[in-house]
Each structure stands twice: as C-alpha cells, then as structure tokens.
MDTraj code that builds the backbone (N, CA, C; nanometers):
import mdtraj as md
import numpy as np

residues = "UNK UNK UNK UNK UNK UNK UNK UNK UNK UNK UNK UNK UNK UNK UNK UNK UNK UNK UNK UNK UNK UNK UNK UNK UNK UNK UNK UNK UNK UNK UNK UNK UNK UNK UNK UNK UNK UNK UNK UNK UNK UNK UNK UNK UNK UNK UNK UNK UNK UNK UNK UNK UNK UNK UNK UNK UNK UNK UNK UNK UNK UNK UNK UNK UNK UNK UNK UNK UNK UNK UNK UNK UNK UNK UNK UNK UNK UNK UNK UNK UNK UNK UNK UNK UNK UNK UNK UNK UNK UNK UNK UNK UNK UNK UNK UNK UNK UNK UNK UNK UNK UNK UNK UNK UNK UNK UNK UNK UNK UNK UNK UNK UNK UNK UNK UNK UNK UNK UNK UNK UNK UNK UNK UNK UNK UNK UNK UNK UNK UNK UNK UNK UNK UNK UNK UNK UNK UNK UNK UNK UNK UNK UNK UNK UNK UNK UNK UNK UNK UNK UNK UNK UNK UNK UNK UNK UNK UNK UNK UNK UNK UNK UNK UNK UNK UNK UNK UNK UNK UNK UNK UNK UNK UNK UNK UNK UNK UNK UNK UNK UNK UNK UNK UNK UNK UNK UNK UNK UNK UNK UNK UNK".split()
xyz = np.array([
    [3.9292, 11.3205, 3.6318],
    [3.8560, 11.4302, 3.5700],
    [3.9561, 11.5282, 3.5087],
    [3.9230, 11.5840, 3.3936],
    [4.0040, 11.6589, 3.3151],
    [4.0323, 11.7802, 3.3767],
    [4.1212, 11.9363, 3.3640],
    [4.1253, 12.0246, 3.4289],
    [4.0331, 12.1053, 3.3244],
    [4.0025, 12.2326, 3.4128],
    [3.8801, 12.3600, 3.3847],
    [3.9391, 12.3338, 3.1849],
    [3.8885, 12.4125, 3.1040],
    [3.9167, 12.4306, 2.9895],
    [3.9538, 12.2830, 2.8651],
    [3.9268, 12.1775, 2.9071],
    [3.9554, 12.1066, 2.8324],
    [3.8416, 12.0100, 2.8307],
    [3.8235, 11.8667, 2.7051],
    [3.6763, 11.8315, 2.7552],
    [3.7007, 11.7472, 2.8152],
    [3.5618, 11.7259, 2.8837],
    [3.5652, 11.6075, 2.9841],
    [3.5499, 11.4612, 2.9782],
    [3.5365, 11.4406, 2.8259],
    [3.5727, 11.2559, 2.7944],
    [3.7249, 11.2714, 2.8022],
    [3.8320, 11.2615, 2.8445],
    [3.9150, 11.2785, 2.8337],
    [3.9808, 11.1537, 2.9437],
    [4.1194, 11.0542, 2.9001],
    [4.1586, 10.9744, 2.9982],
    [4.3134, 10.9852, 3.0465],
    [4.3038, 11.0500, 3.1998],
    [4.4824, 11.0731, 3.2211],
    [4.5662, 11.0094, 3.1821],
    [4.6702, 11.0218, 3.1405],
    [4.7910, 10.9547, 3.1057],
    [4.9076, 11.0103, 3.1444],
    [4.9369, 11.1148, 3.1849],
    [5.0168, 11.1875, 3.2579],
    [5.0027, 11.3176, 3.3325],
    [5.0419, 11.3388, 3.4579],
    [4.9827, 11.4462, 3.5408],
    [5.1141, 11.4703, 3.6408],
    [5.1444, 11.5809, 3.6887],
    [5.2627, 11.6396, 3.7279],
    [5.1846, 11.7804, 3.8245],
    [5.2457, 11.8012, 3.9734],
    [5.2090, 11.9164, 4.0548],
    [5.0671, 11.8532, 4.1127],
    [5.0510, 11.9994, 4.2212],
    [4.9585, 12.0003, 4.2890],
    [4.8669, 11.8913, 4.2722],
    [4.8321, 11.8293, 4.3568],
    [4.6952, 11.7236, 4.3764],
    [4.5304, 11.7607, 4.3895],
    [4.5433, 11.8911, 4.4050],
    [4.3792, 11.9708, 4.4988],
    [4.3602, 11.9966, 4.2867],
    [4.2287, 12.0752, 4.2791],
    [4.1729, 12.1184, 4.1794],
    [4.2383, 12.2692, 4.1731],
    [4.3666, 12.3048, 4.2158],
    [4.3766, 12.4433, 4.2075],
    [4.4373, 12.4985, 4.0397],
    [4.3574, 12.4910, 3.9948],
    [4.4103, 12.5308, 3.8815],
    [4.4177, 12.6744, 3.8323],
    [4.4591, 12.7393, 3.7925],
    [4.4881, 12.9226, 3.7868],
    [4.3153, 12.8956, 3.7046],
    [4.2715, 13.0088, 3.7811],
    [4.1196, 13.0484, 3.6817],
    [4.1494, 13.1296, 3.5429],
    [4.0410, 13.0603, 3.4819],
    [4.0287, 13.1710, 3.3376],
    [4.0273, 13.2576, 3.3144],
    [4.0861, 13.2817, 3.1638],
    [4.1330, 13.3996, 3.1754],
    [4.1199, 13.4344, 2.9969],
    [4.1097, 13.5839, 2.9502],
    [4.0786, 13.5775, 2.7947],
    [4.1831, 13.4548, 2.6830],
    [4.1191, 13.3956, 2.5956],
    [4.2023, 13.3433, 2.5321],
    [4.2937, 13.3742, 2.3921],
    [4.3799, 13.3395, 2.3308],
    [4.4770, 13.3700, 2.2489],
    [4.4932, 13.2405, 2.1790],
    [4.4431, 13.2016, 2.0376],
    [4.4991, 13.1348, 1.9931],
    [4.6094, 13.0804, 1.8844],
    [4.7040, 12.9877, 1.9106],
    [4.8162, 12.9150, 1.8017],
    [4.7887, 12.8425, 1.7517],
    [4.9035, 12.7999, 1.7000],
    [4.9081, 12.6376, 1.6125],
    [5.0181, 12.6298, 1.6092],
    [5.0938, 12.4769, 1.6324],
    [5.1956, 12.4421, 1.6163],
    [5.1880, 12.2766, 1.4989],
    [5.2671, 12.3009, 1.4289],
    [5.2325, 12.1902, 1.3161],
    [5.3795, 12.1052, 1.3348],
    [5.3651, 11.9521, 1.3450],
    [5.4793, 11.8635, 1.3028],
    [5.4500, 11.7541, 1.2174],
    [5.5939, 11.7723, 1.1295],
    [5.5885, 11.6063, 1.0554],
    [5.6379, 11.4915, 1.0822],
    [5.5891, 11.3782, 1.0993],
    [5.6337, 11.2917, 1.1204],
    [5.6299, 11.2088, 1.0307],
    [5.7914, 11.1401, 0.9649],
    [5.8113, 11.0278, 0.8508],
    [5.8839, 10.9452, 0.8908],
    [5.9106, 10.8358, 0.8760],
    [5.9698, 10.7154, 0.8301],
    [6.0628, 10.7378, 1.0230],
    [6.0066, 10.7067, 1.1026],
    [6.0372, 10.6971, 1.2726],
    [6.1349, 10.8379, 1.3057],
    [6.0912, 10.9247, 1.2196],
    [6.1662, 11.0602, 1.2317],
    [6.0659, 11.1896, 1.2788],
    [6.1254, 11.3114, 1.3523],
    [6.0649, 11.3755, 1.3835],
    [6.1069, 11.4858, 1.3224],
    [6.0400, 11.6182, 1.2276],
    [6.1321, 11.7615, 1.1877],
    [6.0733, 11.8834, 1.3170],
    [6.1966, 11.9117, 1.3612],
    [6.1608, 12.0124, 1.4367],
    [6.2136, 12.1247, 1.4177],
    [6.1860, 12.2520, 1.4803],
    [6.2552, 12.3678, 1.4445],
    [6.3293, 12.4405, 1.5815],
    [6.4598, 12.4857, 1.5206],
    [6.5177, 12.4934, 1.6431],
    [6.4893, 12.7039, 1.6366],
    [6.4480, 12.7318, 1.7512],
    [6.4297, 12.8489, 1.7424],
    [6.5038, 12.9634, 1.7568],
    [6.5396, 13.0638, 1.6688],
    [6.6527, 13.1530, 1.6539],
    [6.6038, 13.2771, 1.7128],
    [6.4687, 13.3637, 1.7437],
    [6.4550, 13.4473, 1.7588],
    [6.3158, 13.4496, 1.8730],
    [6.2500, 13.5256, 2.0017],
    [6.1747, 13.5104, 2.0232],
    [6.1196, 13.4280, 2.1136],
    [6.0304, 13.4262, 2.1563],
    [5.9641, 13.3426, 2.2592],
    [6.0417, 13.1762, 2.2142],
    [6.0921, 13.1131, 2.3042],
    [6.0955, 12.9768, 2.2994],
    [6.2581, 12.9787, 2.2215],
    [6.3361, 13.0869, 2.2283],
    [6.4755, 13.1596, 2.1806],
    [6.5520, 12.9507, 2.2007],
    [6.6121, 12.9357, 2.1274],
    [6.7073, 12.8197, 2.1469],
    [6.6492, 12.6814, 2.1869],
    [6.5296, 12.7089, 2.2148],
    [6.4691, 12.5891, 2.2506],
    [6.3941, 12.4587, 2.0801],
    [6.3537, 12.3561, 2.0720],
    [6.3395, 12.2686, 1.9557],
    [6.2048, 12.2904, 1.9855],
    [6.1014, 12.3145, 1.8242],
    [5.9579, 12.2999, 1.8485],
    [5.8682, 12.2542, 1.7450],
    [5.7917, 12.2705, 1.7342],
    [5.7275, 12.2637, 1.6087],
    [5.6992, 12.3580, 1.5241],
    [5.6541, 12.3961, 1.4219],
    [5.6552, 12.5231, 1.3384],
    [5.4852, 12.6137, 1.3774],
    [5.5325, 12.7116, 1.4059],
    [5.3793, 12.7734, 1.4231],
    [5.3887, 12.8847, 1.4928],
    [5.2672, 12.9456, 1.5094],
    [5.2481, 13.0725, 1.5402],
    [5.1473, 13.1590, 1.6119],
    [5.0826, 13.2628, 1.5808],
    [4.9418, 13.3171, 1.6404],
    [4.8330, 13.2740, 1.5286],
    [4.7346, 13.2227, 1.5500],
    [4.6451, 13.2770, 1.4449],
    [4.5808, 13.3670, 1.4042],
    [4.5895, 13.4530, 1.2832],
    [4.5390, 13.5273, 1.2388],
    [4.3800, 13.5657, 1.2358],
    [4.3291, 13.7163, 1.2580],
    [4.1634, 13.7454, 1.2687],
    [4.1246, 13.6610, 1.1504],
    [4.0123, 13.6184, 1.1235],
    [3.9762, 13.5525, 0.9972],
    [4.0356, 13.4458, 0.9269],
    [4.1750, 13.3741, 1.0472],
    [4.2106, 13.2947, 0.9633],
    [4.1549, 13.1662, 1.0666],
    [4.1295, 13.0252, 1.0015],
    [4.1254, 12.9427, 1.1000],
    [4.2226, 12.8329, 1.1407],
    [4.2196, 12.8051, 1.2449],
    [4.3369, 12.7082, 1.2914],
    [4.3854, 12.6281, 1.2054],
    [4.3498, 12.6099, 1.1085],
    [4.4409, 12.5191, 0.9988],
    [4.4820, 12.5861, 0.9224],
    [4.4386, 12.7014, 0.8904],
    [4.4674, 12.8167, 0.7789],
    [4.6128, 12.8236, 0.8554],
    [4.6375, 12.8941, 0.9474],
    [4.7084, 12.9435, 1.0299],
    [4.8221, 12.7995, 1.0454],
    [4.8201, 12.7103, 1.1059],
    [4.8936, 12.6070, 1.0617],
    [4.9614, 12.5822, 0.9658],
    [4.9050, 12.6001, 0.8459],
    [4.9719, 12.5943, 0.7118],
    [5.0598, 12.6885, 0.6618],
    [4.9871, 12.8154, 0.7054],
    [5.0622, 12.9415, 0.6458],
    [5.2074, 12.9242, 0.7415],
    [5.2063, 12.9105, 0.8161],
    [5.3160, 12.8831, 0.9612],
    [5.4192, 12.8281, 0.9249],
    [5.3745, 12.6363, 0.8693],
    [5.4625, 12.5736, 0.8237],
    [5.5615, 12.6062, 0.7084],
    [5.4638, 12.7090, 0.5961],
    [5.5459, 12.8028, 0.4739],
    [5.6191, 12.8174, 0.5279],
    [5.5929, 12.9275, 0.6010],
    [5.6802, 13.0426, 0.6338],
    [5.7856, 13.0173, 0.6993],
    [5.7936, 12.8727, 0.8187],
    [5.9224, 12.8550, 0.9318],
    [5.9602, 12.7462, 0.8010],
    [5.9123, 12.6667, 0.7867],
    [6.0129, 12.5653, 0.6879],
    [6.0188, 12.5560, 0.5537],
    [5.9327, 12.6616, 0.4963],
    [5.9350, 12.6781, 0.3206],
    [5.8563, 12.5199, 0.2701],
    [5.8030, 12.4725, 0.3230],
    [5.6832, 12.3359, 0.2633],
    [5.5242, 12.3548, 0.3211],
    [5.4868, 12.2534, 0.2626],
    [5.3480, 12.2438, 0.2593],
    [5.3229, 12.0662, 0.3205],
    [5.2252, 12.1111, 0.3847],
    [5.1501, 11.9381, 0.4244],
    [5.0406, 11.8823, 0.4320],
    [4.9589, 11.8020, 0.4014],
    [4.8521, 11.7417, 0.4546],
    [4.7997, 11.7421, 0.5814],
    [4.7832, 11.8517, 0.6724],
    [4.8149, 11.8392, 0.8062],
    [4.6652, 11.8065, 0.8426],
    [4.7086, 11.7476, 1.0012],
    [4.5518, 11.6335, 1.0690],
    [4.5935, 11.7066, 1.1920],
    [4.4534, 11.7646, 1.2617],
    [4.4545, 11.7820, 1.3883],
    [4.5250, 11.6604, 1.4478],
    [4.6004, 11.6689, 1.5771],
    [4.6552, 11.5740, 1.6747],
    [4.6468, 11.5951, 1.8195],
    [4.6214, 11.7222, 1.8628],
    [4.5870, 11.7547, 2.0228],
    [4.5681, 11.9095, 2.0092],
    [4.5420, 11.9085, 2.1011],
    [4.5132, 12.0575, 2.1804],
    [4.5966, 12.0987, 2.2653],
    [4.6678, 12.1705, 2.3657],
    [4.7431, 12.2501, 2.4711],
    [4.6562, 12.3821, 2.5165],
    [4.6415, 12.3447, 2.6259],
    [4.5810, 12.4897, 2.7137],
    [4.7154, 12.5354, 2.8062],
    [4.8060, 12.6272, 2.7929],
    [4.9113, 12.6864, 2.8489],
    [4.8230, 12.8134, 2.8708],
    [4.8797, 12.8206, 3.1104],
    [4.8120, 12.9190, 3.1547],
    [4.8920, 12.9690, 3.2292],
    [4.9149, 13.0977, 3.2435],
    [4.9925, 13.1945, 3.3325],
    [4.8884, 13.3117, 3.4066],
    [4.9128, 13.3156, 3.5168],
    [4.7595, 13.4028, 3.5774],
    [4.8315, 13.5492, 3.5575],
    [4.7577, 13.5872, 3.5251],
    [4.7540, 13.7502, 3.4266],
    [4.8083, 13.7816, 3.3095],
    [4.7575, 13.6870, 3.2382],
    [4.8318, 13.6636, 3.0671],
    [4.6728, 13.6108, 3.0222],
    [4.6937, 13.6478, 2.8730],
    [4.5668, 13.5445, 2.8142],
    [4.6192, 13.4056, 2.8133],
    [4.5151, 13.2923, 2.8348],
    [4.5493, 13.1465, 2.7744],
    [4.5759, 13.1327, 2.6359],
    [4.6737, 13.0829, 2.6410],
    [4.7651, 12.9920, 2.4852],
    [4.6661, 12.8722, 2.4371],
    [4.5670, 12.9085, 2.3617],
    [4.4973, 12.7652, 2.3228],
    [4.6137, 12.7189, 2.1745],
    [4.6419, 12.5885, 2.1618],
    [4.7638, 12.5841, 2.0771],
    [4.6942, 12.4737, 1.9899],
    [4.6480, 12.4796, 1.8999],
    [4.6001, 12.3641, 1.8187],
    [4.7353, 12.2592, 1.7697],
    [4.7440, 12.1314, 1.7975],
    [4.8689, 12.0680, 1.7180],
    [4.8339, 12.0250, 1.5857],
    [4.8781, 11.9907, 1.4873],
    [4.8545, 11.9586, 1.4204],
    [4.9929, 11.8569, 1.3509],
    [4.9709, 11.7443, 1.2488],
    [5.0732, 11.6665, 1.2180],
    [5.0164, 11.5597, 1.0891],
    [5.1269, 11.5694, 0.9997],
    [5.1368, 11.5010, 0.9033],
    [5.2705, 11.3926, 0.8710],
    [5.2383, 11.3492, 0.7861],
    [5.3267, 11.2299, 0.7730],
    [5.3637, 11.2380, 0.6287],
    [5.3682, 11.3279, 0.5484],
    [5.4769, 11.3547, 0.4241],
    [5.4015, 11.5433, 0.3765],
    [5.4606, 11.5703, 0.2970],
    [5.5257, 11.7029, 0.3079],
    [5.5797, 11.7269, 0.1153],
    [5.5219, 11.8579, 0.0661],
    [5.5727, 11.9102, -0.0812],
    [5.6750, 11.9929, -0.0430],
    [5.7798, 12.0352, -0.1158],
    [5.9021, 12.1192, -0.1088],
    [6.0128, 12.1331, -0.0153],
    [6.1205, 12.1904, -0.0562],
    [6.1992, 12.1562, 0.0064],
    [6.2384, 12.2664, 0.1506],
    [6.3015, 12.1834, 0.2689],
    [6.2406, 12.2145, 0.4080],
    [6.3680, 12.3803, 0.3814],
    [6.3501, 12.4427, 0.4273],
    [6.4334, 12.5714, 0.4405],
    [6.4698, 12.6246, 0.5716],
    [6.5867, 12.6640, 0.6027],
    [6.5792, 12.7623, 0.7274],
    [6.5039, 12.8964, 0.7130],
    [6.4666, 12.9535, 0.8377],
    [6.4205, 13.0583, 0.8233],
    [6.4608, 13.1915, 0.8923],
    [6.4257, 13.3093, 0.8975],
    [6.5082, 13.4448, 1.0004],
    [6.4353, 13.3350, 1.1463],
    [6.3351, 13.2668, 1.1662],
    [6.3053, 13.2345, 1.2985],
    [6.3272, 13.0828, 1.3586],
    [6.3478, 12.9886, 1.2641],
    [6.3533, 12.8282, 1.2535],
    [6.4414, 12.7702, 1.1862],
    [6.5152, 12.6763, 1.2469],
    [6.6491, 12.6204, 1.1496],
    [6.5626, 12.4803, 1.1803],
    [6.5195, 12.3950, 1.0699],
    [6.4403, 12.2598, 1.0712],
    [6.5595, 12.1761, 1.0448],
    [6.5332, 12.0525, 1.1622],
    [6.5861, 12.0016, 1.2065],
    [6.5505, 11.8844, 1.2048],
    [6.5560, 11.7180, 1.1565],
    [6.5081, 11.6131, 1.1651],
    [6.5687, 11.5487, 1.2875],
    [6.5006, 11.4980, 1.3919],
    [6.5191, 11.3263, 1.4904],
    [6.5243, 11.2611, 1.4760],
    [6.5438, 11.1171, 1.5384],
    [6.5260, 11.0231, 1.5023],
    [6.4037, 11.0025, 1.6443],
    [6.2796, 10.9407, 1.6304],
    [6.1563, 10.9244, 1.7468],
    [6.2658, 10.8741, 1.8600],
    [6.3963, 10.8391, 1.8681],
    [6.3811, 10.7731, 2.0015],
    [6.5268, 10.8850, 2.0695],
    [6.5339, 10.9866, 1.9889],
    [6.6143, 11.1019, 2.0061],
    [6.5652, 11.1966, 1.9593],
    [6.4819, 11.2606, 2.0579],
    [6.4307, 11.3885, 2.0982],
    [6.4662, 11.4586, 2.1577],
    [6.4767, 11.6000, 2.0864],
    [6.6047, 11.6757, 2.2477],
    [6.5197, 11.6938, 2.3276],
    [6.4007, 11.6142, 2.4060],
    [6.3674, 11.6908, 2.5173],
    [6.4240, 11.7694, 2.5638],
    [6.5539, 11.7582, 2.6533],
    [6.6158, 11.8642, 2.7306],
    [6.6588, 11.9893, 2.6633],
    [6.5966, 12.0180, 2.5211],
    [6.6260, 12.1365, 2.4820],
    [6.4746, 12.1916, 2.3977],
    [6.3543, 12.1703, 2.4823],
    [6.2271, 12.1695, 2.4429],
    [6.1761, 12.1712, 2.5557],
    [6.0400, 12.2448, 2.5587],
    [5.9291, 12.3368, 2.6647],
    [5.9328, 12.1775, 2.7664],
    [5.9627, 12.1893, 2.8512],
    [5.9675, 12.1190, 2.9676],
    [5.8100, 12.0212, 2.9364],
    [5.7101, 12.0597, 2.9277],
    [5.5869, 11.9806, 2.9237],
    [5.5688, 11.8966, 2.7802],
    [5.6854, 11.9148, 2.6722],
    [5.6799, 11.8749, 2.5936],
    [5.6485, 11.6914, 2.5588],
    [5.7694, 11.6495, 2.7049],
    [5.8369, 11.5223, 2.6692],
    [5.7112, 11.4382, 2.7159],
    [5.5839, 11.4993, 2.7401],
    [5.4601, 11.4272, 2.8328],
    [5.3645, 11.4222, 2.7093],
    [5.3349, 11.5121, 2.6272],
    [5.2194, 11.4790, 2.4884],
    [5.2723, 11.4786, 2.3713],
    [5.4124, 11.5045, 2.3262],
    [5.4870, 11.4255, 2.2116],
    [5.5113, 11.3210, 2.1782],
    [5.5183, 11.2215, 2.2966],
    [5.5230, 11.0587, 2.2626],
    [5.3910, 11.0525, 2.1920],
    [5.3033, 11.1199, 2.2179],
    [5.1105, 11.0785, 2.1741],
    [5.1580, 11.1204, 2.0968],
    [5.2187, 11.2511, 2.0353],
    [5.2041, 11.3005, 1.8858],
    [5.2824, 11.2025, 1.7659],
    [5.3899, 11.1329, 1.8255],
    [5.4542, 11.0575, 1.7839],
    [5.3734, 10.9161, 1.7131],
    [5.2975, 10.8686, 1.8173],
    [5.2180, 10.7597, 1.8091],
    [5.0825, 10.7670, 1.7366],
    [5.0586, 10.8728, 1.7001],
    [4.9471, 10.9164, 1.6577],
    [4.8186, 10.9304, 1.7395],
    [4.8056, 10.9515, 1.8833],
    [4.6883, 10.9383, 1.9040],
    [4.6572, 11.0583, 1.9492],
    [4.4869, 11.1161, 1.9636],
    [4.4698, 11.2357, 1.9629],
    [4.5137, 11.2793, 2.1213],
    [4.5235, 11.3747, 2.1360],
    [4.5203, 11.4255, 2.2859],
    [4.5165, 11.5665, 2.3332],
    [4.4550, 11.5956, 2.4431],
    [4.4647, 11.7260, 2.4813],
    [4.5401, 11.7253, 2.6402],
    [4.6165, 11.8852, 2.6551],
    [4.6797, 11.8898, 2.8010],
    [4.6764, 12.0090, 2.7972],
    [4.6938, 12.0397, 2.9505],
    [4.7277, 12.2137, 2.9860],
    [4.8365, 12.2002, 3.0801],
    [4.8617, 12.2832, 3.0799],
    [5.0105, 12.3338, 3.1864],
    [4.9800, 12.5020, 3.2172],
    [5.0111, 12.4695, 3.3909],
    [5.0251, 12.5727, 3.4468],
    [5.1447, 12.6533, 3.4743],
    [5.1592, 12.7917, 3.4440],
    [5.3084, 12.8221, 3.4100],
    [5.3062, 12.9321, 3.5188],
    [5.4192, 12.9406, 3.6064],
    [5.4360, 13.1046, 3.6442],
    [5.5597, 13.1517, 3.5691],
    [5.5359, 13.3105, 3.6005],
    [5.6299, 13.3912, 3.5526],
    [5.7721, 13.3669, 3.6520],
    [5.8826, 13.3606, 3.6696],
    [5.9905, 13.3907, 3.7705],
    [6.0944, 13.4399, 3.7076],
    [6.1738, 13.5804, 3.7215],
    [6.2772, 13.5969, 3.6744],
    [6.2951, 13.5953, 3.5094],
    [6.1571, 13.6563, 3.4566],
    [6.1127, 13.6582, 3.3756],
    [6.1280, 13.5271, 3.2433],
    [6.1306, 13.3822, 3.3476],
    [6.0494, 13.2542, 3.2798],
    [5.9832, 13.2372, 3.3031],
    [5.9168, 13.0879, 3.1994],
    [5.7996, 13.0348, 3.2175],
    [5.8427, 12.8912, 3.3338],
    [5.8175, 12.8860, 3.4330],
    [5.8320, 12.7652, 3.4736],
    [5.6865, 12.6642, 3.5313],
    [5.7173, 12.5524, 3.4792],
    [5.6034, 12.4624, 3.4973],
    [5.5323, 12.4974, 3.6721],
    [5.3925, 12.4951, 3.7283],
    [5.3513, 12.4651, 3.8264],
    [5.2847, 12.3392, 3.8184],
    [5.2218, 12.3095, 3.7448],
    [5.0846, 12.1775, 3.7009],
    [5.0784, 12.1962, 3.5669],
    [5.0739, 12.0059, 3.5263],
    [5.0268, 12.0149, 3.4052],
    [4.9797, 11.8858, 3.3851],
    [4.8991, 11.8321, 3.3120],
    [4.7584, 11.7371, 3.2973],
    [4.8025, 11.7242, 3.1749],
    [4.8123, 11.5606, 3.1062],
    [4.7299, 11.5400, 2.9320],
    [4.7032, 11.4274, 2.9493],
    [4.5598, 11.4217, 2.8366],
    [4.4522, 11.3411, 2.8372],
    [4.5019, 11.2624, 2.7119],
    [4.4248, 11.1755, 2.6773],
    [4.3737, 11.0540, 2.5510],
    [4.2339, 11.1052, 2.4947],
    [4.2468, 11.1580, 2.3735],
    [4.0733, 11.2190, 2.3280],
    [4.0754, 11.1348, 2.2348],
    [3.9261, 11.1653, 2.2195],
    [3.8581, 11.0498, 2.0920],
    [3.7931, 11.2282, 2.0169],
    [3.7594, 11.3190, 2.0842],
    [3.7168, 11.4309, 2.0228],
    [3.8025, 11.5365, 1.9878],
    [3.7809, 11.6396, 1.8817],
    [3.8653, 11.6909, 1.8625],
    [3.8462, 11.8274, 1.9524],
    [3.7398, 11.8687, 2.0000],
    [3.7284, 11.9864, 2.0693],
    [3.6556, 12.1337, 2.0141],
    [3.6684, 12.1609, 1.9464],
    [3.6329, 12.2218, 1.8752],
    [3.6442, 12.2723, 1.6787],
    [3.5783, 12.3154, 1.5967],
    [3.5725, 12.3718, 1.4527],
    [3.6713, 12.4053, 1.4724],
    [3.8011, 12.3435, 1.3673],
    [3.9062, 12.4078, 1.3283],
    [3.8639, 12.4392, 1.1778],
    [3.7609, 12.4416, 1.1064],
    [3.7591, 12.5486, 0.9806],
    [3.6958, 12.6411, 1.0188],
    [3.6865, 12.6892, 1.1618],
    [3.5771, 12.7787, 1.1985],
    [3.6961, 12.8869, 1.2040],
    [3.6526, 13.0201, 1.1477],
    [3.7638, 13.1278, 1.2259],
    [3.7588, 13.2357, 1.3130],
    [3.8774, 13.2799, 1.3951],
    [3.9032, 13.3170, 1.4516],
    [3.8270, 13.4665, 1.4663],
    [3.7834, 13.5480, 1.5264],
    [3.7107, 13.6562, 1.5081],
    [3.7684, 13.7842, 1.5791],
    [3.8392, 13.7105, 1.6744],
    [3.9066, 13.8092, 1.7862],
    [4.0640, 13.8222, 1.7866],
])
top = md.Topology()
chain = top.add_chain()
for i, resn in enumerate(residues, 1):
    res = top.add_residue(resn, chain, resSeq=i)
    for name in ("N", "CA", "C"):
        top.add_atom(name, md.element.get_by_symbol(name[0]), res)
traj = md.Trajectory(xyz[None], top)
C-alpha cells in the first residue's frame, strides 16, 4: 500500500526505514517542479551554486508560481537555470515531508531533446552524464531510488521523510511507486 499523500494504484519498487505506517502527518502543501533531459543514454543535470541543495547535482526547477501551472513553472525554470526550452512530459511526482514545514509536492517532468543552447546560470552550472554515471553521491540521497525510473521512462511517484538535524535534511523513510496515473491537472493552476 502506498504512503498517506500519494495514489493508491501504485506498485513498490523501492522502500527504505521504518516498517509500521508511521509516516509524519499532513501538513499545508508547497508546490515545485523539477525538469530533466534525457538524450542519446545521457543525463543534463545542474550542479547547484547557490541555495537550498548548495553543491549538490539536480534537475532544473523551482517553486511554482500563484497562477502559474506545473508545467508553466517547469518551463519557465528550465529558461532560466539552463537558457533552453523543451517538450517536457510529466514523469513522477515526489512528496518530500519534514514535520513542521509545508510538504514539497515536486512535479518531475522530462524530455528527450531540447531548443537552444544549454547556459550556466547565477544558480546552475548544466552538466551532462553518461546514464550509467550519475553522481549519486553528490545528489539528494533519495535520488538514486526514482531516477533510474526517470531514466527508463516510466511514470512514478515517491515520498521521503526528512528530519531537520544540525540544520540538514536527513532521510527517515522513503517509498516509490510504478504509476500508470498521473495524479493530478498539471494545466490546472496553482491558486495558493
């Protein structure tokens, strides 16, 4: 069975922590988008210069904007951290939870070719992989569990439970599924 916040056709494929249903309760939500391309068995990532996720490799993205919707917000993102544009396709969901924080709902999103040329930015230096060299070890710890799916193309959703310590995020629990659904209107927007 899937955890609180995610849907329930959903089939485990990887699960990490606690065994009981204790999952941190809900809490207001906040939503992102993180967008990647994937071409020719390569991955572009952005290595982060400023800010939450400081030095760590990610995908390009951000908050979404009142009135904008999760793809709006995706796109404008990808401008802005890598100076291109993409065809981008929903690919999963992320529910990231810290108890007394809002939830991180993170829309993924991913394409497979790309207009203009990739740029650094004041926040992202883009960076190409090769799929079977991924810096995991220099990327959000829960990464290396629903990037192979993003890689492979199949849809998926996960959450991860985070506490604060010593002012990080460190993993407690984290769950991702195999979806056939996407979850919710991503041309729907944001209101809050």
């Amino acid at each position: 069975m899937s955890p609180p916040g995610l849907p329930s056709d959903l089939r485990e494929v990887a699960a990490w922590g606690s065994s009981s249903d204790d999952w941190f309760p809900p809490a207001e939500i906040r939503y992102y988008t993180n967008a990647f391309i994937v071409k020719d068995n390569r991955i572009l990532l952005g290595y982060k210069k400023r800010g939450l996720g400081i030095h760590k490799y990610n995908g390009f993205g951000g908050k979404v904007e009142p009135s904008e919707s999760p793809l709006d917000a995706a796109q404008r993102e990808l401008q802005e951290e890598a100076g291109i544009t993409a065809p981008l396709a929903h690919a999963g969901t992320l529910l990231f939870v810290v108890p007394g924080e809002k939830w991180a709902h993170i829309d993924i999103f991913r394409a497979e070719d790309y207009t203009g040329a990739i740029t650094e930015s004041d926040e992202m230096r883009p960076e190409w992989f090769d799929q079977d060299n991924v810096p995991f070890d220099n990327m959000w710890e829960s990464d290396r569990h629903w990037l192979p799916l993003l890689l492979t193309n199949q849809r998926f959703s996960a959450r991860a439970d985070f506490v604060k310590e010593g002012g990080q995020y460190v993993p407690r629990r984290w769950w991702v599924g195999i979806s056939e659904t996407i979850g919710h209107n991503l041309s729907q927007k944001v209101t809050k």
